[in-house]
C-alpha positions as CSV (number, residue, x, y, z in Angstrom):
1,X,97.6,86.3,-3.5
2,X,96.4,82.9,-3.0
3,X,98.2,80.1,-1.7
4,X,96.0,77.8,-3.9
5,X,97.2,78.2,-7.4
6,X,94.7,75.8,-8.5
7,X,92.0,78.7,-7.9
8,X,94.0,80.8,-9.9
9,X,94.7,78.6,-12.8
10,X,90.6,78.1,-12.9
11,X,90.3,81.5,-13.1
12,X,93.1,82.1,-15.9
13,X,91.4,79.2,-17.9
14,X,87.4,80.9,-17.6
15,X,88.9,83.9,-18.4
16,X,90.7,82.5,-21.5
17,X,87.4,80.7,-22.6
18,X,85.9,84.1,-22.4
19,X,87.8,85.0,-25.1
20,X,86.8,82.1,-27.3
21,X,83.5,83.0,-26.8
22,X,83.8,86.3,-28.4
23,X,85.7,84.6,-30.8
24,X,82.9,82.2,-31.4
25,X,80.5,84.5,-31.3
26,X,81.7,86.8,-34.4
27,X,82.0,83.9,-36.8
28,X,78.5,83.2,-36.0
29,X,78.5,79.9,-33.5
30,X,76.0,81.2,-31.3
31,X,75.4,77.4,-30.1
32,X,79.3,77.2,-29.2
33,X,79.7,80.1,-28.1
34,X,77.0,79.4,-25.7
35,X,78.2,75.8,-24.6
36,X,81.9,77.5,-24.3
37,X,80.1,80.8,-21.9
38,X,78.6,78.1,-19.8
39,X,81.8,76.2,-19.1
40,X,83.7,79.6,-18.6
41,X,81.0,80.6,-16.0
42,X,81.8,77.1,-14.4
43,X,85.7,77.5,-14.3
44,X,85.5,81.1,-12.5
45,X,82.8,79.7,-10.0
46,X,85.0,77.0,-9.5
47,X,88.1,79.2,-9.1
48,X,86.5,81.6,-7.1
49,X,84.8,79.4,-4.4
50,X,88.2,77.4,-4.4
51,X,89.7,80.8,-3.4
């Protein structure tokens, strides 16, 4: 594993935003659901190029 744990805690958190996405999504707040799949793609960018 990484010796970085702040690339892996960025990873956890996208991951966990991913969830609220779908979440989001089936209660029908496309426009959230949206702004939250946008920030998830950021933290797991983040996490991976801080790998």
């Amino acid at each position: 594993m990484t010796e970085n744990w702040t690339a892996a805690v960025m990873v956890f958190v996208g991951l966990f935003m991913i969830g609220g996405v779908v979440s989001f999504f089936k209660q029908g707040l496309k426009v959230f659901a949206g702004v939250l799949g946008v920030a998830a793609a950021l933290a797991i960018t983040a996490g991976v190029l801080w790998w």
